[in-house]
N, C-alpha and C positions, 0 to 999 in steps of 0.2 A: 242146698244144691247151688253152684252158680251159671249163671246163665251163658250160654255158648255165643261168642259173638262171630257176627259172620264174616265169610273173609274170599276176597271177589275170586281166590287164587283157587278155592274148593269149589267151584263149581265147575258141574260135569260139562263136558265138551259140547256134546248134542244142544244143553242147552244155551250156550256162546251163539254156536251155529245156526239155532232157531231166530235169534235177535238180530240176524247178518239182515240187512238193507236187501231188497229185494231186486231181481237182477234189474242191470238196465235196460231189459228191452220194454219192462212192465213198468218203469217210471214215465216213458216215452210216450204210452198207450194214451196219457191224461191229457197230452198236447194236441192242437190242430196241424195238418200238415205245414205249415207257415206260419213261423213263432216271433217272436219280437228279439230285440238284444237281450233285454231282462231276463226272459223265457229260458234262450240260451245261454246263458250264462249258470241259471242255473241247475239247468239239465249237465252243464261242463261241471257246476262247482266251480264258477270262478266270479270274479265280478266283472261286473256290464264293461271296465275300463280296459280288460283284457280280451271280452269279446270285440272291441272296438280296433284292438291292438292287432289280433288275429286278422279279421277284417283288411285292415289295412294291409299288411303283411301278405294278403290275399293266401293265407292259413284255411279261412273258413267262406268260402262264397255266399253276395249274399246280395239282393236285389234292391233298389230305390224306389220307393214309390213316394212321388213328391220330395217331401222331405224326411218322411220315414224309411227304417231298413228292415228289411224282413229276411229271415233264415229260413231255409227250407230243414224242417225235420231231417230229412234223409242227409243233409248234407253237414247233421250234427253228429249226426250216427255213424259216417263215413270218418269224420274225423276223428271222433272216439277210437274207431277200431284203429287207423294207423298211428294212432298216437300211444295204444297198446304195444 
């Protein structure tokens, strides 16, 4: 008998779609309302140097405390959707 090798192209649909990343409202769930650059970036999928770029661009609004920046959740979420 030889052994059947597997091949990614035969697997059935449903289960492709089982392994789909889970939406983004429920990656969102894990964060505080007020996230860091890091945070956001990778809730975007992008790196900290873009969310910085964004920022600046005034893309993504975002507040100063001290000398920290902090993002508001909702206004990660806001730019997700119009950038859909």
């Amino acid at each position: 008998m030889t052994e059947q090798k597997s091949n990614i192209y035969m697997i059935p649909i449903e289960a492709i779609q089982s392994m789909k990343p889970a939406p983004a409202q429920n990656q969102f769930r894990d964060y505080p309302d007020v996230i860091t650059v890091q945070q956001a970036a990778v809730l975007l999928g992008v790196c900290k140097n873009t969310v910085y770029k964004l920022i600046k661009e005034k893309s993504l609004p975002c507040r100063r405390i001290g000398t920290a920046i902090r993002i508001r959740k909702k206004d990660v979420q806001l730019f997700l959707r119009k950038a859909s």
